[in-house]
C-alpha positions in Angstrom: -1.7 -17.0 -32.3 -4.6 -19.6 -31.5 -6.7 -18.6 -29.0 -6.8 -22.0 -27.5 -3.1 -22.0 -26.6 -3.5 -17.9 -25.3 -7.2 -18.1 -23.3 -7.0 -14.5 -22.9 -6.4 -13.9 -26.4 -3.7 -12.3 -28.3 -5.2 -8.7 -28.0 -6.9 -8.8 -24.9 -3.2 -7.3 -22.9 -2.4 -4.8 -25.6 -5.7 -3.5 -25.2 -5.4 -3.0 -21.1 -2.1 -1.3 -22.2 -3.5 0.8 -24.5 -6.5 2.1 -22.4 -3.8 2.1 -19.2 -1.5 4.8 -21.9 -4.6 7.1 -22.3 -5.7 7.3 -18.9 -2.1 7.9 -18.2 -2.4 10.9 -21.1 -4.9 12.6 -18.8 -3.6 11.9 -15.4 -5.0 9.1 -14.3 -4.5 5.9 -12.8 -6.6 2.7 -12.0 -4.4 0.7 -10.0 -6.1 -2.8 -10.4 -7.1 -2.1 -14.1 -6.1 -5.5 -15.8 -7.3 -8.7 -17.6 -10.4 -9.9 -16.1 -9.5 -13.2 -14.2 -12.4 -15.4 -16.0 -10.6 -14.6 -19.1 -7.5 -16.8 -17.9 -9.9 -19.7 -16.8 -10.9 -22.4 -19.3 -10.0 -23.5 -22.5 -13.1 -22.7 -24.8 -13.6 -19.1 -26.6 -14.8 -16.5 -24.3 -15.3 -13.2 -24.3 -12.8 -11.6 -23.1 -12.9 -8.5 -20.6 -11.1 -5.9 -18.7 -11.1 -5.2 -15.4 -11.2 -1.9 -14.5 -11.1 -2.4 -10.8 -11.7 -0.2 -8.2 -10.7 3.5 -7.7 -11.0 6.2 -5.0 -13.4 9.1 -5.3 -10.6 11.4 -6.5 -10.1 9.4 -9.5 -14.0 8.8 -10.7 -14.8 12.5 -10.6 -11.2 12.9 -12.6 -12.0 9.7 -15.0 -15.5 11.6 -14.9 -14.6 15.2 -15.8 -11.9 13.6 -18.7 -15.4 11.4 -20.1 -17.3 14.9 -20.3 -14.8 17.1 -21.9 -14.6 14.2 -24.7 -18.1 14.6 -25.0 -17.8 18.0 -25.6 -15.2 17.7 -28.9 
């Protein structure tokens, strides 16, 4: 797919959906994770990013705690 007909890029969705699945994996949820709006806007190349939103304190120490046991392996 050209990127100039897809501004977000062909990848840029499956990768929110991917990273969405392993949070999922370890319980966790970022309700406004998604494609970075910028990304959308335009119609030269960009980089293209993911927002991960904001969460509640709950879900940083969780998202935290997951980040350190990786560490760990």
């Amino acid at each position: 797919m050209n990127e100039h007909l897809s501004p977000a890029g062909p990848d840029v969705q499956a990768s929110v959906d991917r990273l969405r699945e392993a949070l999922r994996a370890h319980g966790i949820t970022l309700p406004s994770l998604g494609v970075d709006l910028p990304s959308y806007a335009g119609s030269l190349p960009c980089r293209h990013l993911v927002s991960l939103g904001n969460c509640n304190l709950a879900t940083a120490d969780r998202l935290a705690a997951v980040l350190r046991e990786a560490v760990g392996r």
